[in-house]
DOTOR-332435 format. One record per residue (C-alpha): x negated, y, z. Coordinates in steps of 0.2 Angstrom, whole numbers, padded with zeros to 4 digits, always signed. Layout:
% DOTOR-332435
XYZ ...
***
This chain:
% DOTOR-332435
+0145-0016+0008 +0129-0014+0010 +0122-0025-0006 +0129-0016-0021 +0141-0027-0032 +0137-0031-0048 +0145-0035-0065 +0139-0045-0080 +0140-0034-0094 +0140-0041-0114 +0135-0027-0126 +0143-0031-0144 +0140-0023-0157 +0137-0020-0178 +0119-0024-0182 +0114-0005-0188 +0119+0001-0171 +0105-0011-0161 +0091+0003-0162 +0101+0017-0154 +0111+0004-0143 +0093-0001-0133 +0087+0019-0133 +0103+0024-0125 +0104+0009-0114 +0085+0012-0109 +0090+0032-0106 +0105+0029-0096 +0094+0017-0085 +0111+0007-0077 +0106-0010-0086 +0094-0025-0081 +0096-0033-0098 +0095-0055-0097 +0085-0064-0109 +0098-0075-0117 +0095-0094-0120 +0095-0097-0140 +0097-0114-0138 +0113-0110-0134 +0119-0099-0147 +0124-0099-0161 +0115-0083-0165 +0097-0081-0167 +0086-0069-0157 +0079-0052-0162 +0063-0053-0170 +0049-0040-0163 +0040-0029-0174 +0022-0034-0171 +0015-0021-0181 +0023-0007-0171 +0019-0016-0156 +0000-0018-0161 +0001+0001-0166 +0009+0007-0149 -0003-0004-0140 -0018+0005-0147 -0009+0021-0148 -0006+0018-0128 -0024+0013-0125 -0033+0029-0134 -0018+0040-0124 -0025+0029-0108 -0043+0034-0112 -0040+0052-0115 -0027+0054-0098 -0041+0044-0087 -0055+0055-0094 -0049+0074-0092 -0041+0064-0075 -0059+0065-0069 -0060+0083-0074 -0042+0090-0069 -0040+0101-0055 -0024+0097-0046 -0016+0110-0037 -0003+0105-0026 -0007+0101-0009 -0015+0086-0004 -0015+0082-0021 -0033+0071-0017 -0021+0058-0009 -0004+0061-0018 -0003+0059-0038 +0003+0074-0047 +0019+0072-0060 +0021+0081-0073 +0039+0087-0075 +0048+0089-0090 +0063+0089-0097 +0069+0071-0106 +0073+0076-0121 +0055+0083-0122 +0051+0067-0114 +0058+0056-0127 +0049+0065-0144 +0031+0066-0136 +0020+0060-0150 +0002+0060-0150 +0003+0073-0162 -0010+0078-0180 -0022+0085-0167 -0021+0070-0155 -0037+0063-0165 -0048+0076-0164 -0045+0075-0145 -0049+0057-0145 -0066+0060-0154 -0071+0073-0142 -0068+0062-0127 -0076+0049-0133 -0092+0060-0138 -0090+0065-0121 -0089+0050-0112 -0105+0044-0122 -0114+0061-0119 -0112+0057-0098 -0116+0040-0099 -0130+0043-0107 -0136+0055-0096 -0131+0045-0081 -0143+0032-0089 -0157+0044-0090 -0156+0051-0073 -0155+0035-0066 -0170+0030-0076 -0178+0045-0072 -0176+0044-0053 -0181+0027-0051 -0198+0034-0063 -0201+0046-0049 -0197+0036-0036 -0211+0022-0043 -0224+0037-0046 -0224+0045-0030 -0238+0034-0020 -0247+0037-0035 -0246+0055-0036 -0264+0057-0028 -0272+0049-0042 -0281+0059-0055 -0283+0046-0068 -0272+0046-0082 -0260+0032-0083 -0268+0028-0101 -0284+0024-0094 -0276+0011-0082 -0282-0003-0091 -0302+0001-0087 -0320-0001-0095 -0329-0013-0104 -0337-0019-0088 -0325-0014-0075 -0306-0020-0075 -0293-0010-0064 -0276-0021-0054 -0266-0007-0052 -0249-0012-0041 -0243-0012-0023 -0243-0022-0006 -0237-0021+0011 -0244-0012+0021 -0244-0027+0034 -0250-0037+0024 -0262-0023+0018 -0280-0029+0027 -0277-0048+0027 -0276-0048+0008 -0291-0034+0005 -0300-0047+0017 -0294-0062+0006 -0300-0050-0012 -0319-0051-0001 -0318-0068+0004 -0316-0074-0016 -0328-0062-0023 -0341-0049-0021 -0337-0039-0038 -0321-0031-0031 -0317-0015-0023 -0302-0009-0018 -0295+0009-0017 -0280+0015-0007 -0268+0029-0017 -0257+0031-0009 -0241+0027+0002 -0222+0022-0001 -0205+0013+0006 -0219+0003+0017 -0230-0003+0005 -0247+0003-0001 -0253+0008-0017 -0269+0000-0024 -0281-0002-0038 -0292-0016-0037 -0309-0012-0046 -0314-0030-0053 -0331-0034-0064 -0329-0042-0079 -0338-0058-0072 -0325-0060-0058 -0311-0056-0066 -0301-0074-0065 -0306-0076-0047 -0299-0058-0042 -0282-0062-0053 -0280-0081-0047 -0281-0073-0029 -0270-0056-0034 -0258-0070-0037 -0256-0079-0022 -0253-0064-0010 -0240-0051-0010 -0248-0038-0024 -0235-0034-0035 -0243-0024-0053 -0236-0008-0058 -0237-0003-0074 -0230+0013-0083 -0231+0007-0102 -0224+0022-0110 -0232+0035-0100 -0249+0042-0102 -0254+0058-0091 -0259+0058-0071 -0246+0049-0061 -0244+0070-0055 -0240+0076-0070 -0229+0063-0076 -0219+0065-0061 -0215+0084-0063 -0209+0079-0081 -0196+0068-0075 -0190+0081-0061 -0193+0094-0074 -0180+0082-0085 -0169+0079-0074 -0167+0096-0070 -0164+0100-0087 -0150+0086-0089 -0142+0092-0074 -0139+0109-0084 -0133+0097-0098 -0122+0088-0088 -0115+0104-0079 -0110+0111-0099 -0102+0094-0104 -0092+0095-0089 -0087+0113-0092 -0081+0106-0108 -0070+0092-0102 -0063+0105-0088 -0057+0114-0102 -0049+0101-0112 -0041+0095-0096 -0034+0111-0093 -0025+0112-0110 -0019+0095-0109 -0022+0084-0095 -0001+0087-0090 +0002+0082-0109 -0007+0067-0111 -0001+0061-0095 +0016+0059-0099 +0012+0054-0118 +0005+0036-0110 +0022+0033-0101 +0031+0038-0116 +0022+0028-0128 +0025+0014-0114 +0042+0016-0113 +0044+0015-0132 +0034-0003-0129 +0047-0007-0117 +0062-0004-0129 +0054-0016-0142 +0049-0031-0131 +0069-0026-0124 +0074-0034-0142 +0071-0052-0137 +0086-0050-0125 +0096-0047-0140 +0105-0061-0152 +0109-0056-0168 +0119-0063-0183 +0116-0055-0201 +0127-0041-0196 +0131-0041-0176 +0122-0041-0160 +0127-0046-0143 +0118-0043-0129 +0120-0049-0109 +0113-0038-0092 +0118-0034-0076 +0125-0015-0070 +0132-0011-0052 +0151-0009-0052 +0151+0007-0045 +0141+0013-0062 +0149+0005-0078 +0159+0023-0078 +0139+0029-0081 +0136+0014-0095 +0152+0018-0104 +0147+0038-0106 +0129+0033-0109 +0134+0023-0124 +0146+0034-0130 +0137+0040-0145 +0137+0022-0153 +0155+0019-0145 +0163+0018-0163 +0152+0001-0165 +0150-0005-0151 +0161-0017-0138 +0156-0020-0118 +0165-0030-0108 +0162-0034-0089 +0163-0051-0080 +0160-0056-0062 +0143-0067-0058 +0147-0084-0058 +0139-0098-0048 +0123-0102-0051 +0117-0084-0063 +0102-0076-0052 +0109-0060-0049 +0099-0044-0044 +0099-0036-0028 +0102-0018-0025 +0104-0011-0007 +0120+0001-0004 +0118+0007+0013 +0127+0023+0020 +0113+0039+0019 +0108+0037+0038 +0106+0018+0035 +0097+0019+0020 +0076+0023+0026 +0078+0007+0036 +0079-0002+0018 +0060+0000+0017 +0058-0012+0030 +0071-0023+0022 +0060-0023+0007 +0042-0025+0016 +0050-0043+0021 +0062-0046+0003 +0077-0041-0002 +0093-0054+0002 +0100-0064-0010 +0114-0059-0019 +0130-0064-0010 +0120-0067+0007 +0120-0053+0023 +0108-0038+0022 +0099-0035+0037 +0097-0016+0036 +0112-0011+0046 +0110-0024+0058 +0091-0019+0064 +0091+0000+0061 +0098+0003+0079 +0087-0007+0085 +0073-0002+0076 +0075+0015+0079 +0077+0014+0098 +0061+0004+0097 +0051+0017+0089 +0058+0029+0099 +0052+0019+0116 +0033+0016+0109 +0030+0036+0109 +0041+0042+0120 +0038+0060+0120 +0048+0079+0115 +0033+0085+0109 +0026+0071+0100 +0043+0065+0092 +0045+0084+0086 +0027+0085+0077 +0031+0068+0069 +0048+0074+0061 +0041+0092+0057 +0027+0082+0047 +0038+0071+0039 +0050+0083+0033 +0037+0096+0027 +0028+0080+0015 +0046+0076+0008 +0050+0095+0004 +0036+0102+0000 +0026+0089-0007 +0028+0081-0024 +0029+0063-0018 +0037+0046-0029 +0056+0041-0021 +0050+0028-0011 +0037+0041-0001 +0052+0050-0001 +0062+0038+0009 +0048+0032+0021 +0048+0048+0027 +0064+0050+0031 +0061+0035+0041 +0047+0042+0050 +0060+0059+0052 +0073+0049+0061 +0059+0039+0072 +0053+0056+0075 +0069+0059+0082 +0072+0045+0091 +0055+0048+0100 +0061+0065+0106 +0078+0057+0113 +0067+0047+0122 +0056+0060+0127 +0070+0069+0133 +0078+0054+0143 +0060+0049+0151 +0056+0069+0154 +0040+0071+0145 +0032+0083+0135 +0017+0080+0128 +0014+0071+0141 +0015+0085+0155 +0016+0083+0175 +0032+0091+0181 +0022+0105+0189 +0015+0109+0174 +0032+0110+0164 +0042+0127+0166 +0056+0126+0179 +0072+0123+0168 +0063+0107+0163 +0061+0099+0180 +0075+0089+0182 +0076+0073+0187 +0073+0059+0173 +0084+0044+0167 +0067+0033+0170 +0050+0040+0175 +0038+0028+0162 +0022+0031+0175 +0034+0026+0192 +0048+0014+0185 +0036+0004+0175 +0047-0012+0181 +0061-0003+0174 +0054+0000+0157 +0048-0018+0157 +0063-0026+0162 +0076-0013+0148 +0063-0018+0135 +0068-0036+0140 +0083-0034+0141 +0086-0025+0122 +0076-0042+0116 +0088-0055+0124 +0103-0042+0116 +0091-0040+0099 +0087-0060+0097 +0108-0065+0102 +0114-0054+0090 +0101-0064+0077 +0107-0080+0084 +0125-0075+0080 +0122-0070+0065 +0114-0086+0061 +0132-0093+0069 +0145-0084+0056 +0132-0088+0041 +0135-0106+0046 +0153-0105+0049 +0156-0093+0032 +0146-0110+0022 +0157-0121+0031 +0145-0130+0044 +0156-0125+0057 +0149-0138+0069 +0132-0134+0067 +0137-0116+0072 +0146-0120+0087 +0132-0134+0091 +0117-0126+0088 +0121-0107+0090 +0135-0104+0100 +0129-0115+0115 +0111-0108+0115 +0120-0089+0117 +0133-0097+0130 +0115-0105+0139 +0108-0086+0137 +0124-0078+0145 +0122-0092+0161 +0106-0091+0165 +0109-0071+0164 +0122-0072+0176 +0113-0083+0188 +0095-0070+0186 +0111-0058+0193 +0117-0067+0209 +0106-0083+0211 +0112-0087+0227 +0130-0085+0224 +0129-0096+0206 +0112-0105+0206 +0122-0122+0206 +0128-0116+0189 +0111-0118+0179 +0107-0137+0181 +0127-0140+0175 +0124-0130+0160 +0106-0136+0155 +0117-0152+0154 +0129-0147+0146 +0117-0140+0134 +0110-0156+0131 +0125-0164+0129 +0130-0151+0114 +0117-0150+0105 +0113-0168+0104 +0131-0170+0098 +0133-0184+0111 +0153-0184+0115 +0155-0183+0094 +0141-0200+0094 +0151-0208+0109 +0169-0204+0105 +0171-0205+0089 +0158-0214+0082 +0158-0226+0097 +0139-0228+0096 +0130-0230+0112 +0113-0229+0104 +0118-0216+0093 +0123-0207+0112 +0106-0210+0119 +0096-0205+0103 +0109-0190+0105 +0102-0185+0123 +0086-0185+0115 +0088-0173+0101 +0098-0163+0117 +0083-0162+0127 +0072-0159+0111 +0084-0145+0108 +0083-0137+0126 +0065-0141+0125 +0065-0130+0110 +0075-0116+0120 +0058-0112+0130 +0052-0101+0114 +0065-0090+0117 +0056-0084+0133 +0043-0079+0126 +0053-0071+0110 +0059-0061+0125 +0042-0057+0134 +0036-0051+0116 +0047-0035+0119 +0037-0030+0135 +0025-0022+0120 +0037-0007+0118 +0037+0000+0138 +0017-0005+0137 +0013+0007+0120 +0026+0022+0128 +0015+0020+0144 +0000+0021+0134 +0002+0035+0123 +0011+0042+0142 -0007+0040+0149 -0018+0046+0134 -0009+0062+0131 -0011+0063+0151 -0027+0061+0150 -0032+0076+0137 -0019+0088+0146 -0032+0085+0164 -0049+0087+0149 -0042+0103+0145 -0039+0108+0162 -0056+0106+0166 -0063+0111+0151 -0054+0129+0153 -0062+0134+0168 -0080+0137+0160 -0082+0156+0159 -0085+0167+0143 -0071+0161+0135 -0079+0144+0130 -0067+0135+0142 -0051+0142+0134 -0059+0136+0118 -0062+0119+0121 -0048+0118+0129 -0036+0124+0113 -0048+0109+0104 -0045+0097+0116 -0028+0098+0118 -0024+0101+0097 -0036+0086+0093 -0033+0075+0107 -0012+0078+0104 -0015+0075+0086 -0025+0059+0087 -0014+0052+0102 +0001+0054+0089 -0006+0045+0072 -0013+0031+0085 +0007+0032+0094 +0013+0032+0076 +0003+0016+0071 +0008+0006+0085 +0028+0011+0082 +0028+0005+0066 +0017-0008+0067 +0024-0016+0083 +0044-0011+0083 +0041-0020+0064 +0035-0035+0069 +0048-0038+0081 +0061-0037+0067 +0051-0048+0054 +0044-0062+0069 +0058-0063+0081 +0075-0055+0074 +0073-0063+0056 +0067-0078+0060 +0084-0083+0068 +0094-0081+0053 +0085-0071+0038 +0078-0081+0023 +0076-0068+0010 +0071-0071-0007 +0081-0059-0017 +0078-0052-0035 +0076-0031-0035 +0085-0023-0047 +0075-0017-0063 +0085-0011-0076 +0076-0005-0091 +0075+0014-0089 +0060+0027-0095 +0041+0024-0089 +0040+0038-0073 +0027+0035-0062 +0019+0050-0067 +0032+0059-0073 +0048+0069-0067 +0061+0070-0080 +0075+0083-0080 +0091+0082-0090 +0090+0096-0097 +0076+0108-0105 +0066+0121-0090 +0054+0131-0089 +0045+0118-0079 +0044+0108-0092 +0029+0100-0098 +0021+0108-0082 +0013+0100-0066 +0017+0102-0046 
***
């Protein structure tokens, strides 16, 4: 069964064993506990501790701060560790007595002192760069920036405008006054830098007219030297805070070193303690019992019974099928080769409990069509190698894990391909050694009819077996007629018009009898006249037929859509072509230049003709599933599993104590 049954299980229990009851149910990690409706009850709910919640909510935020600062500091050393989180493993009994510990405090207050020290200097040098950026058209000038606001008689505008602007405002300055003068310092970012030399006299008429053009003042309050001087202070400063920065940072290295790992896994502990407390509100309790209501998959209450056998002396479970109308969650149960397609399966949403899950029906499918859009040994032999080295070698979450041993199998099924259409890596039969020159099932660049037409052909088989399924869904709730009327006849319709494609000339007469009878089945006309002897209901039956038939046309284009998978093998056919006759040409260039920019060619070109294959056959194969498979009979809207279990996004635990523990990989 490919949705895992599941069992309501009822904890009961003697009030002193609630603590260790949710600690070993959150260990065991079998259980999706169910908030239980008090209403209901004659017991009353479990009241949280909201001083240990505020306390592990700070406790969790100053672990945050510390694990998210020496994070920007920690060298990781697995590889592709820029792309992949590292975990920490340790061992869960480790795991479980983390504490922040009597020197956690001290860690805090150097963090913090070290987030402030770089903030600070990332404030300076930003103040500092902008300063030098402002003083470099000004550089020239050998009048200190004290003396800027001028003489008794004389009164200096320094500032900056456009140097298109430049003469048409010096011109406008001329026009207004006679007392003005105008020196150019100096040149920036396409503006020019000015100080306009007013007399006292004209000093409103050379400001009102400052004001209506582009000059914008610059002033440097808290400076006092030559623009030159000042400017080498700030580099000279920033040099200096760089030297700063470089030791602060040599600092917070350290401390990562020593306890990055550690901190790490302290947040998700201290979470996973927060989880066990806010777990209390799905408990009842009386003034000496609890009782308490989850769901755990059949196959695992032989796990729930071991894992509460510490407390088993005070303690009851007992187990209960679902009944109609509890939301029940969903856990998929497919068979180990089935079981990579689920990822799919929970890109679209999980079934509802009770209902079909799709995976076994479209992993066939889908891993014949990923196969057909790269179509190559070579290619589908590079994918898998990939995939397999990042599961093994890499330390990657579950999921990773499973998608890619889903891109292993469609690595796989490309190479069956390859194999079937004779390519490798896309190379001519007279470049191939002799042994593989044989004779393929279907040549991709000369049947490209045939590769059309298969491609067809799997839609019509992929789209009826949706179709039937939609059938024994509707037969299984009972609406038997709607099953025989809406899908059976539009797969019998498919199977005729099939037959008369074959021999048209032997059977064409058959199509027009069965586009009536169509009409006639769908619209329910013989139920209409027969038994409810309604001739109008007959003719507004003939309607919803032809309405019906009318809406048969989609189909063919449902079908067409599957012409995508011959058009991407042909094309990543063609592109790896293409770079196998670069190289050739490239490697004839002497000096050994050819044979390298051949090697380049051919190990780039390969390489990027595979991620761009990779794309399209997950991309497209994927659609087909979601658009024109589930759309026939798949609604979705199932509940995933999430039984309460430890915090481990960033941590591995092992059952017992290692020498890994509290260790990275």
């Amino acid at each position: 069964m490919a949705i895992a049954p599941m069992l309501k299980v009822t904890v009961y229990g003697h009030g002193s064993a609630l603590r260790p009851t949710i600690d070993l149910l959150q260990t065991a990690g079998v259980v999706e506990l169910i908030t239980r409706d008090v209403t209901q009850s004659d017991l009353e709910a479990v009241a949280l501790d909201p001083e240990w919640l505020r306390e592990l909510e700070e406790r969790i935020a100053d672990a945050s701060f510390v694990r998210d600062l020496l994070g920007r500091f920690h060298t990781y050393r697995g590889p592709f560790s820029t792309f992949i989180s590292e975990k920490v493993h340790m061992g869960i009994d480790e795991f479980e007595a983390l504490e922040p510990g009597d020197g956690f405090g001290e860690l805090y207050e150097t963090c913090q002192r070290i987030a402030e020290d770089l903030a600070e200097i990332e404030r300076e040098r930003t103040r500092l760069h902008t300063l030098a950026d402002e003083l470099v058209p000004w550089e020239s000038l050998r009048l200190p920036i004290s003396q800027w606001h001028g003489t008794d008689h004389v009164t200096l505008f320094c500032g900056t405008v456009p140097e298109s602007a430049a003469a048409e405002i010096r011109q406008t300055l001329r026009d207004a006054t006679g007392l003005v003068s105008v020196a150019e310092v100096g040149r920036a970012s396409e503006r020019e830098a000015w100080v306009v030399m007013a007399h006292r006299d004209a000093l409103d008429e050379v400001r009102s007219t400052l004001a209506l053009t582009e000059f914008v003042a610059v002033s440097f309050p808290d400076l006092e030297g030559e623009p030159a001087e000042e400017r080498a202070r700030a580099l000279e400063r920033l040099s200096v805070i760089s030297a700063e920065q470089a030791e602060i940072e040599s600092e917070a290295t350290a401390l990562a070193r020593e306890h990055h790992a550690r901190t790490t896994a302290l947040v998700q502990a201290l979470l996973t303690r927060k989880d066990a407390e806010e777990a209390k509100e799905c408990f009842l309790a009386s003034e000496r019992a609890f009782v308490a209501s989850g769901w755990v998959q059949a196959a695992r209450t032989s796990d729930l019974i071991a894992a509460l056998a510490p407390v088993g002396a005070d303690i009851d479970a007992s187990f209960a099928e679902p009944e109609p109308g509890d939301s029940v969650p969903v856990e998929l149960a497919n068979p180990a080769l089935i079981r990579p397609f689920e990822v799919l399966t929970d890109l679209y949403g999980r079934p509802r409990y009770g209902d079909l899950d799709p995976t076994p029906l479209f992993a066939g499918f889908f891993f014949v069509f990923f196969g057909m859009c790269i179509g190559d040994v070579g290619y589908g032999a590079m994918l898998a190698i990939a995939a397999l080295l990042i599961k093994t070698k890499l330390d990657v979450a579950p999921g990773v894990r499973k998608f890619m041993d889903l891109l292993v199998l469609g690595g796989i099924s490309s190479a069956i391909v390859g194999v079937a259409t004779r390519s490798y890596f896309a190379l001519s039969e007279e470049a191939l050694p002799v042994f593989l020159r044989y004779e393929p099932i279907a040549d991709p660049l000369r049947d490209v009819m045939v590769m059309l037409a298969f491609s067809v052909a799997l839609g019509v088989i992929h789209i009826s077996l949706g179709v039937s399924v939609n059938a024994y869904r509707r037969i299984k709730a009972g609406d038997v007629a709607g099953a025989i009327f809406e899908d059976l006849t539009t797969l019998a319709l498919f199977a005729v018009v099939g037959i008369v494609l074959a021999w048209p000339a032997t059977i064409g007469w058959l199509l027009p009898w069965s586009l009536g009878a169509a009409v006639v089945f769908k619209g329910r006309v013989i139920e209409r006249l027969f038994i409810d002897r309604s001739l109008g209901g007959a003719a507004i039956g003939v309607g919803k037929g032809l309405l019906g038939l009318y809406g048969l046309v989609g189909y063919a284009s449902d079908f067409l859509s599957y012409t995508r998978l011959a058009a991407l093998g042909l094309a990543s056919l063609l592109v790896g072509d293409t770079m196998n006759r670069l190289s050739g040409l490239v490697v004839e260039i002497p000096f050994g230049v050819g044979l390298v920019g051949a090697v380049l060619i051919l190990v780039v070109g390969h390489t990027f003709n595979v991620v761009i294959a990779l794309l399209g056959a997950f991309v497209h194969p994927t659609r087909l599933q979601f658009v024109e498979f589930f759309s026939k009979f798949y609604e979705g809207g199932g509940r995933p599993f999430e039984p309460l279990a430890p915090r481990t996004k960033q941590v591995v635990l092992h059952p017992a104590t290692g020498e890994s523990e509290g260790g990275v990989r």
